[in-house]
N, C-alpha and C positions, 0 to 999 in steps of 0.2 A: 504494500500500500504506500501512497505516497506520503514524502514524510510530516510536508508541510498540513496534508488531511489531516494525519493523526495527531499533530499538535493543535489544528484549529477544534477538533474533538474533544480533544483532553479541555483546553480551555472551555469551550461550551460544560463539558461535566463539571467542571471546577465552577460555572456561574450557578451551575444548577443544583448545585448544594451547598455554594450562597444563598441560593433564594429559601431552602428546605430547612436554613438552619437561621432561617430569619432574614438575611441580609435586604430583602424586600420587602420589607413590611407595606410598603404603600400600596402593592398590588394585592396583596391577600387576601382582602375582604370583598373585591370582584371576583375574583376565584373561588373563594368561600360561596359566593351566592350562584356558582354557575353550577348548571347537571353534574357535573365531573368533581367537581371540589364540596359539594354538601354534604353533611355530617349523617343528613339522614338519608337520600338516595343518589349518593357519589359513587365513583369509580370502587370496586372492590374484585381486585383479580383473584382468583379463588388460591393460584400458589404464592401468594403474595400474603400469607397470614399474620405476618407483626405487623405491616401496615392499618392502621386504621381508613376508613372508608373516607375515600377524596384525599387519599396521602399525595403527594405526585411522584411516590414511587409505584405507585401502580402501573403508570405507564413509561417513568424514566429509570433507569439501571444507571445513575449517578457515576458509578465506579465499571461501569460495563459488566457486572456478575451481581447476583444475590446469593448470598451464602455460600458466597466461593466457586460459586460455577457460573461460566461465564454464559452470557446469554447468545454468543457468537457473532459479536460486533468486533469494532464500534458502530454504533450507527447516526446519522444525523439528531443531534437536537438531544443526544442523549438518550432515543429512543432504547425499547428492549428488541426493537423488529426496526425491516425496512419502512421507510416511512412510504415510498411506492415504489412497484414493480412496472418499468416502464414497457417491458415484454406482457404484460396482460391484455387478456385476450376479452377484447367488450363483450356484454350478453353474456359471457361464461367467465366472471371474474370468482375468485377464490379467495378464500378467507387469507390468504400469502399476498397479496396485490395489493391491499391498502392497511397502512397500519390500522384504520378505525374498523377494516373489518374484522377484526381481533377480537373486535369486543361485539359490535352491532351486528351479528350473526345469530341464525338460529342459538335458541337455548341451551341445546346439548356442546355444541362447539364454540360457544364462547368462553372466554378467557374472564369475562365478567361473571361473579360469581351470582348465581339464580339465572343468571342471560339476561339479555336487554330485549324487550318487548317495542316493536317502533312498526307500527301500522304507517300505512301512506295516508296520504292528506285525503284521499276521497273517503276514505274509513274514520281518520283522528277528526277533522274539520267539517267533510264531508256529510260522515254518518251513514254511510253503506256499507254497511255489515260483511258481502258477499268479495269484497273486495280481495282478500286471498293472501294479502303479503303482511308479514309482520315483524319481518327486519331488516334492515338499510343493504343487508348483502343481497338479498332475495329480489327488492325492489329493483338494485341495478342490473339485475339476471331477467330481462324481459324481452317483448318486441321491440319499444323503444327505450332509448339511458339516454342519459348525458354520458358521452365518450369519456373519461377519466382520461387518456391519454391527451384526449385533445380541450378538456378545460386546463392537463397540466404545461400544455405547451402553449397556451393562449397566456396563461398567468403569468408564467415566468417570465415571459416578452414585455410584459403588460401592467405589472402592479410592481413596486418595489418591493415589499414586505414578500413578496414570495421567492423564492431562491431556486436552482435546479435541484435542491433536497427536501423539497418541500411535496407536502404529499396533498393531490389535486379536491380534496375536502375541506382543506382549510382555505381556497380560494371563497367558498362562503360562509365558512364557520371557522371562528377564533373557539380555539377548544378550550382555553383559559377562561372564555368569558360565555357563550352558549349558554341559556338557561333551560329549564326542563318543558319545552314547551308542551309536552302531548298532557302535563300536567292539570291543565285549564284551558280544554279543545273552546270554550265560549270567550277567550277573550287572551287569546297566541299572543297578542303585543305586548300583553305584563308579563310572559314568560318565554321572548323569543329566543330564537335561535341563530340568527344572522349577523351575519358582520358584512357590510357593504365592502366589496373588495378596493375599492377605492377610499374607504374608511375602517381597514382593518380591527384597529384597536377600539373601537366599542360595537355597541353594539346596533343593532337596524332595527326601528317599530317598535322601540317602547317609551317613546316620548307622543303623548299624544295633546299637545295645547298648540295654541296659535303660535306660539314662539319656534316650538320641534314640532314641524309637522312630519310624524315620520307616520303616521297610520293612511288609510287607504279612505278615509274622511279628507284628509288635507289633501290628497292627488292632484284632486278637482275637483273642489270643497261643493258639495252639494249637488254630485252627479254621479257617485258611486251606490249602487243600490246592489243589495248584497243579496247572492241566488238563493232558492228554497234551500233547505238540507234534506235530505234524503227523507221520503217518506211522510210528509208533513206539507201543510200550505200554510203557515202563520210562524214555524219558525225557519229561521236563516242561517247560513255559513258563516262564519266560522262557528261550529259548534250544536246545533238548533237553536238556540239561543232570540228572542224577540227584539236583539239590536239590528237592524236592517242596515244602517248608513254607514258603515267602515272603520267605525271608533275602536273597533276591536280588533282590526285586521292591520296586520304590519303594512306598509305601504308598497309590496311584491313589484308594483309597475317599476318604480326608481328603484330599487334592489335591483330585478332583471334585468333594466336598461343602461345597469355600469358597464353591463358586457353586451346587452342585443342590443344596439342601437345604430344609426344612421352611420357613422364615423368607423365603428370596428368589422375589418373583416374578420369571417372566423369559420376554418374549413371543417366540414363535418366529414371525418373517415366514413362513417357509416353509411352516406347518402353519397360518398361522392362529390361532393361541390361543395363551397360555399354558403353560409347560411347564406337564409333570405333576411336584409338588414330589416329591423325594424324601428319605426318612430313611433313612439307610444305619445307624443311630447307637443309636435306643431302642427299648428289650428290654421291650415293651408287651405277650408274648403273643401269645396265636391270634388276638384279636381290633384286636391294634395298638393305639396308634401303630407304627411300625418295619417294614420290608421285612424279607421272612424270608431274603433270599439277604445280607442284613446281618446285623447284629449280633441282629438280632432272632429268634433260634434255631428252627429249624424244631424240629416236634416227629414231625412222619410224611417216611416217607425218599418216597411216591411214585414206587416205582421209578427209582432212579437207577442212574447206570450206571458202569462204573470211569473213572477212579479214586472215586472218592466212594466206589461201594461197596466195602466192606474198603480203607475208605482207608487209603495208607500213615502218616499222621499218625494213625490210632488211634483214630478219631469212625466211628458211620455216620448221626448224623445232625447240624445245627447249624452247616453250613458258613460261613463268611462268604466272599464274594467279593470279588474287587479288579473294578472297574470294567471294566476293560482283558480281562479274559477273556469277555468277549461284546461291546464296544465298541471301533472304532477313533477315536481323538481326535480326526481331521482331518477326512476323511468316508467315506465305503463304498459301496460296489455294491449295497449292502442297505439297506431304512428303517432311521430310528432310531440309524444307525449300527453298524449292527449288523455286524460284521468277516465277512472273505468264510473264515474257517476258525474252529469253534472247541471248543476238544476234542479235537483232530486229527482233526476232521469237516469237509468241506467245508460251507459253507452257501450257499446260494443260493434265495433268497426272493423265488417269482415273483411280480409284478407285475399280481395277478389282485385281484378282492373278492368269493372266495367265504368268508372271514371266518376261515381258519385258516393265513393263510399266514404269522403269527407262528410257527406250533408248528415250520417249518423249525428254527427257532433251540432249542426248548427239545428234541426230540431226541438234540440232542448230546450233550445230558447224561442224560435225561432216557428211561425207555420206553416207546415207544408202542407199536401193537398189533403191526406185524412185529417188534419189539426183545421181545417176548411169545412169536412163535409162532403169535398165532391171526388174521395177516393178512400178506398178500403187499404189501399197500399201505404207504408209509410218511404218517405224521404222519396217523393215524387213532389217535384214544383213547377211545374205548366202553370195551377192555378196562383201561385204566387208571384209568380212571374208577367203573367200575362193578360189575368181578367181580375184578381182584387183589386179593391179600393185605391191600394198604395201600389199599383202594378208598376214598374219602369220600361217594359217594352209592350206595346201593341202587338197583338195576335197576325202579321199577316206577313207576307212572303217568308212564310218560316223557311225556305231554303237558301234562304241567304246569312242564315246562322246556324241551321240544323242540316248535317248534312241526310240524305234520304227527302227532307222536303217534307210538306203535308204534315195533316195530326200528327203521322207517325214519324215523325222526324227523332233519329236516334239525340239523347237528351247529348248536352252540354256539359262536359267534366267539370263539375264545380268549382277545381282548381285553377281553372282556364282565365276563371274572376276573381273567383274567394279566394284571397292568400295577402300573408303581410304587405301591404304597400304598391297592390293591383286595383290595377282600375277594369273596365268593359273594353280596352280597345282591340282585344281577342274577338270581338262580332263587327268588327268593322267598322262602314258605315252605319249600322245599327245602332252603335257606341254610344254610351248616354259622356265619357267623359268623364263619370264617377266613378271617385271609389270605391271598392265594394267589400272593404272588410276592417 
């Protein structure tokens, strides 16, 4: 190993039994309060038994051994393990790939002693029961994740506090500071779990006044109106909870858009290209800059469905969304990441390419022609499209959009329109010029 590594190692152990043997005191009471450092449901590695619970020897080996055996380092930060495996294989990661899956892995193979129990957002926030995942390794073992490999090589380009030894989990969560959020699913901002990668050292959504507006209230104060939860029509997400307007919900759109936004490219291994950038931010109009489920205010409601319609916050049309009510952060049983409930809708987005099998997802909110009346099928939209009230195209030389021509005209891949930062100008002259998502 190199030699200047193992000296900048040794130094790192040497700070980090400063901090354990006091040397820090001004940090300890943020750590005391975080998941990992409380006395009552902190870190406790099961071979780690002189530690008391939120030691930070549970997860640092100060001297690189416990009890004289070494744990087969050194490793970055003082670690017991590698902090990540840059050879990990996405959708089939392993408890060896990220230090935190060590611990946030099924029951039986965690290092955390009882296990860590960590449901996805559509189950903890959500409130869908059938949702199937119950720990942070399982949830990135899906159809869609966040690539670990490529948030770790987005970060490191990209934020200082992250380093080539750093492991791509803490690009959103500071493990020092984390709180228990699944603790209080009715109100996640007083016990988040974020750290703004561009604001590492504290934490994201739990300041909710005029002054910190970090909740999904302040986004775009007085246009955030919060989905059904599962199974219910009078309570709301985060939680079931009867708070409708955001005060409880961290503020996900400015969290996601340190990284998805207008300015960052960022390639997705798994798709092959490039994401698609997104503006969640500017108010451009029908024809953009700005997504309209942002800040970028719709101007036709396109049959929506409640809550939205006769929303309880007093709008029907100009909603802004938080990320998190059609996305799971980690990864989902749906492309895109798209969460397995939303709306108090289930969603399930078969694995076909006949070209609308996005409009599962916009449904939920959104009515298609059985949510009409004039069809027994779901997520068909002729009648949304072309004869409601709020219709945007006229019903006539449909083969000038449709190719086949006529009623029977083969539909339109919804992605053709529907997608970050797309307008209609996929139908041509037909084009209304609008954004459509």
């Amino acid at each position: 190993m190199d030699a200047w590594r193992v000296i900048a190692l040794r130094i790192s152990h040497f700070l980090l039994a400063f901090c354990l043997l006091g040397g820090l005191k001004a940090e300890a009471g943020s750590y005391w309060r975080s998941a990992h450092g409380s006395y009552a449901n902190g870190v406790k590695r099961n071979n780690r038994a002189l530690y008391n619970k939120g030691n930070c020897g549970h997860c640092h080996d100060q001297h690189g051994d416990y009890g004289g055996i070494s744990n087969g380092g050194p490793f970055a930060f003082a670690l017991y393990a590698n902090p990540f495996n840059t050879n990990a294989s996405p959708g089939n990661y392993q408890k060896a790939d990220a230090f935190c899956f060590h611990c946030h892995t099924n029951g039986t193979d965690s290092e955390q002693n009882g296990g860590i129990v960590n449901e996805d957002y559509s189950k903890t926030f959500g409130g869908y029961s059938a949702s199937g995942k119950n720990n942070i390794l399982s949830t990135f073992n899906q159809r869609s994740y966040h690539d670990l490999e490529d948030v770790y090589n987005f970060a490191k380009n990209s934020f200082p506090f992250f380093t080539s030894e750093s492991s791509p989990c803490v690009a959103c969560h500071n493990p020092h500071l984390a709180r228990r959020v699944k603790a209080d699913p009715g109100n996640p901002a007083a016990n988040t779990a974020i750290s703004r990668p561009t604001a590492h050292d504290t934490l994201w959504g739990d300041d909710n006044t005029s002054t910190d507006k970090e909740t999904m209230y302040y986004f775009y104060q007085g246009r955030y109106q919060a989905p059904y939860a599962y199974g219910g029509t009078n309570s709301y997400e985060p939680g079931g909870t009867s708070t409708y307007d955001g005060h409880n919900l961290p503020d996900y759109a400015t969290f996601c858009t340190d990284c998805h936004n207008p300015g960052n490219t960022i390639y997705s291994t798994s798709l092959g290209r490039n994401l698609i950038k997104i503006d969640w931010s500017t108010q451009g109009g029908e024809s953009g800059p700005g997504d309209k489920h942002g800040r970028n205010s719709a101007t036709t409601s396109l049959g929506v469905k409640a809550p939205y319609a006769n929303a309880p916050i007093g709008i029907t049309l100009g909603f802004a969304l938080s990320c998190t009510d059609c996305h799971e952060p980690h990864g989902a049983p749906n492309p895109y990441l798209v969460r397995s409930e939303v709306n108090g809708t289930q969603i399930s987005i078969p694995n076909t390419s006949t070209g609308n099998e996005i409009g599962y997802l916009c449904l939920a909110c959104h009515k298609d022609d059985q949510a009409y009346g004039v069809s027994t099928t779901p997520n068909h939209w002729r009648y949304a499209h072309h004869t409601a009230t709020d219709h945007p195209y006229p019903q006539q030389q449909c083969g000038r959009c449709h190719s086949g021509g006529g009623m029977g005209g083969t539909p339109i891949p919804c992605m053709n329109c529907h997608m970050h930062g797309k307008d209609d100008s996929y139908l041509g002259s037909s084009s209304t010029g609008r954004i459509c998502f």
